[in-house]
N, C-alpha and C positions, 0 to 999 in steps of 0.2 A: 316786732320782737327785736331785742338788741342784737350784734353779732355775739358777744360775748354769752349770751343767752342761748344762743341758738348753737354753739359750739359745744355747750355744757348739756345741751337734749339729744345732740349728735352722738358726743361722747360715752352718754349713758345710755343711748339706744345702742350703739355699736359692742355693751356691754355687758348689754342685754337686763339693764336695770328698771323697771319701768316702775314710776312714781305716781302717786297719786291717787287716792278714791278712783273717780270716771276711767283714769287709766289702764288700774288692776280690773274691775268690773268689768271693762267693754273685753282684757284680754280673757279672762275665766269664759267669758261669753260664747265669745270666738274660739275655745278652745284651743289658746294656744299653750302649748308645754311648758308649764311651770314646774321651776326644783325647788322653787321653797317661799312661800311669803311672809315676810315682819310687819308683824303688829306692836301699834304703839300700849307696850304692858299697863296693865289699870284703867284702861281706857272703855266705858260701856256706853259708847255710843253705838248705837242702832244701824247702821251703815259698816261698820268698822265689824259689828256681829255679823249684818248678813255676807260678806265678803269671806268672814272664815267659815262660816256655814257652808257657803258655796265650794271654796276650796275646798275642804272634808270630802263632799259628799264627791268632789274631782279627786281625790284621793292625791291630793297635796298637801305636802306638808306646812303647816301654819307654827311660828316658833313668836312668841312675845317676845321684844327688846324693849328697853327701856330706853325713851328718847333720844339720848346721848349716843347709842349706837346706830338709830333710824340716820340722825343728822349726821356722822361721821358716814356715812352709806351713800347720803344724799346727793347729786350733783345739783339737782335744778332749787336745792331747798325749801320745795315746796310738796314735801312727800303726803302732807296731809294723816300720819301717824299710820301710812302702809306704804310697805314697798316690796314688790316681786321681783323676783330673778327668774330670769328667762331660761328656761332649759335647751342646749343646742340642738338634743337629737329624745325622742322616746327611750325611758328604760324596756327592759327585755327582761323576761323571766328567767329564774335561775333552771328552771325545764331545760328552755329554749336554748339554752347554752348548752349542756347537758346532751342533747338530741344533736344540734349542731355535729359535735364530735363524733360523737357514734355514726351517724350519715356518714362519716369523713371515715371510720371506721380506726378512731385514733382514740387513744386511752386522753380522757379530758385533763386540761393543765388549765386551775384558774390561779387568778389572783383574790386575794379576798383583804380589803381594807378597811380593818379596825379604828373606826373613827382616827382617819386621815383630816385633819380639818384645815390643812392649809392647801388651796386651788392648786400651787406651782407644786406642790409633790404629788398630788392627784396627777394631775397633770404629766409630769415626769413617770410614775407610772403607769402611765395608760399608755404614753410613747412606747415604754420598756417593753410592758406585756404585749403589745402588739408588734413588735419589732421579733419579741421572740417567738412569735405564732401560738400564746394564749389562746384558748377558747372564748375567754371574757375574763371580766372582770367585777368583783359584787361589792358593792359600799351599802353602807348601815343610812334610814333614812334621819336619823338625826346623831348631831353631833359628828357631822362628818360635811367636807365640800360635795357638792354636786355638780353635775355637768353644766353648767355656764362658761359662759365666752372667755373667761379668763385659763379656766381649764381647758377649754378645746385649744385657745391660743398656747400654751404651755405647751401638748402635747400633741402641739406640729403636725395638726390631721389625723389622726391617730384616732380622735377620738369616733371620726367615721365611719372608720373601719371594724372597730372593735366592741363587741356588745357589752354593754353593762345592764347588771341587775342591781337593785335597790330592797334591799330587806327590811323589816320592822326592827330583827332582834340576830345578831351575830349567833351568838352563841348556839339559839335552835338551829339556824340554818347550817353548823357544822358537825350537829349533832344528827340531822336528817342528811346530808353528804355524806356522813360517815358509814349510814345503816344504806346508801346506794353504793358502796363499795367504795368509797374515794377517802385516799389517805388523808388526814390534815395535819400539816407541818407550817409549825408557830416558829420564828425567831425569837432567839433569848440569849444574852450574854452568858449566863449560866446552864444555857441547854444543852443536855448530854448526848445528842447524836451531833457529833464534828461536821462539817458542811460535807465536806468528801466523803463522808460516809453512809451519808442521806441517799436513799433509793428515791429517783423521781420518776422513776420509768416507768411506773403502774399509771393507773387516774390519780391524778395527786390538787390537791387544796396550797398557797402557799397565802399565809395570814402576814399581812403586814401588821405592823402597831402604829399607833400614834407618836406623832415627832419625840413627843417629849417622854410620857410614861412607855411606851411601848404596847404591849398587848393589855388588854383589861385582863381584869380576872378569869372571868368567865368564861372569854374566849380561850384561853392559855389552858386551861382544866380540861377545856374541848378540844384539844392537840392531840393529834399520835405519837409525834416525835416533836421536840424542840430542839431546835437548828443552833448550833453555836458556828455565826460565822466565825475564822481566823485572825484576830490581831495583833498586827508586829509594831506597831506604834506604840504611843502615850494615849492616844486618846480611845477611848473603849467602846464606841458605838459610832453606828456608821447613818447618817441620813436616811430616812425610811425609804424614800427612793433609789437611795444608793443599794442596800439591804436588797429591796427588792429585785436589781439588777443582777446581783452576784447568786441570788437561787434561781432565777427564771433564766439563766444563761447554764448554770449549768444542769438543771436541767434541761436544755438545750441540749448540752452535750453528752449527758449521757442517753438522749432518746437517741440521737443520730447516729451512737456508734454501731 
């Protein structure tokens, strides 16, 4: 093998991108933690089916791309129209979080991320929420990043420490949160509870949105309160993980007073 070649297997194993038919197959095998694997879209070869079959019934998530995205993915270029990502730690159930707190005998504080789909703000809030002693933290299984080596690196060990759960569907799960007592508080530029006026001191839910749109529908309608952080700039929105820093801090500080 070339060195150039061999820099490029390093890289994407350090990345935890693993390519390849035999590749993906021997890791499903072995059970090791997968967060998501692409399949090359239109494609009905028989191999490329039993690989998602297998993942299914692993209860991994299978998303179709269309070539141009596999090869833009690819480092070794030779993905063979699948490629998995490696997940760095097991998800945990949203119970498990849940129980955690209560053991702790502390009213629960999650994080909940509305299809997040860029790594480095996953990432950045996994830091945050665990800096401010979150209980966890919940992502949607599709259309959002998942725990891979780009997000664990982002979020500076963090993500170690702090349990995440992975749900089918946002919305049910804030509507089942809400019937176990736990407030859920969505940010919104036009939301009528003012940041400093937001009670976080009970069990409290804190819903990020996505970079660009912000909360989906669905989930905004499944809020208790929507949060208008304060802006004294020009510009009107604050970075999802920035967002998330300025409610999980002060709810911080109003638990501690």
């Amino acid at each position: 093998m070339r060195e150039e070649e061999m820099k490029k297997e390093l890289s994407a194993e350090s990345d935890g991108i693993i390519e390849g038919r035999n590749a993906v197959i021997e890791a499903l095998r072995a059970g090791t933690a997968i967060d998501k694997i692409y399949l090359a879209k239109g494609e009905t070869d028989k191999t490329l089916g039993h690989i998602a079959s297998k993942a299914r019934t692993a209860g991994v998530v299978v998303v179709e791309a269309d070539r141009r995205k596999l090869d833009n993915m690819s480092r070794t270029h030779a993905h063979q129209g699948v490629i998995a990502l490696a997940a760095v730690r097991e998800y945990v159930t949203v119970q498990s979080i849940l129980d955690a707190a209560a053991a702790k005998g502390e009213n629960p504080l999650l994080g909940v991320c509305d299809e997040i789909s860029d790594p480095h703000n996953l990432g950045a809030i996994l830091r945050t929420a665990e800096c401010a002693g979150a209980h966890g933290l919940i992502i949607p299984k599709r259309r959002s990043a998942g725990l891979t080596a780009v997000v664990a690196k982002t979020s500076a060990g963090a993500v170690s420490y702090l349990p995440v759960a992975r749900v089918p569907n946002i919305p049910a799960l804030l509507k089942d949160l809400k019937q176990q007592g736990v407030w859920v508080f969505g940010t919104a530029a036009d939301g009528t509870t003012p940041l400093y006026g937001a009670d976080f001191k009970g069990p409290a839910a804190i819903v990020i949105g996505s970079e660009g749109d912000g909360m989906t529908r669905l989930a905004r309608e499944n809020c208790d309160f929507l949060v208008s952080i304060p802006m004294k700039g020009r510009i009107s929105s604050l970075n999802a993980s920035a967002a998330a820093a300025v409610l999980l801090y002060e709810a911080v500080r109003q638990r501690g007073e």
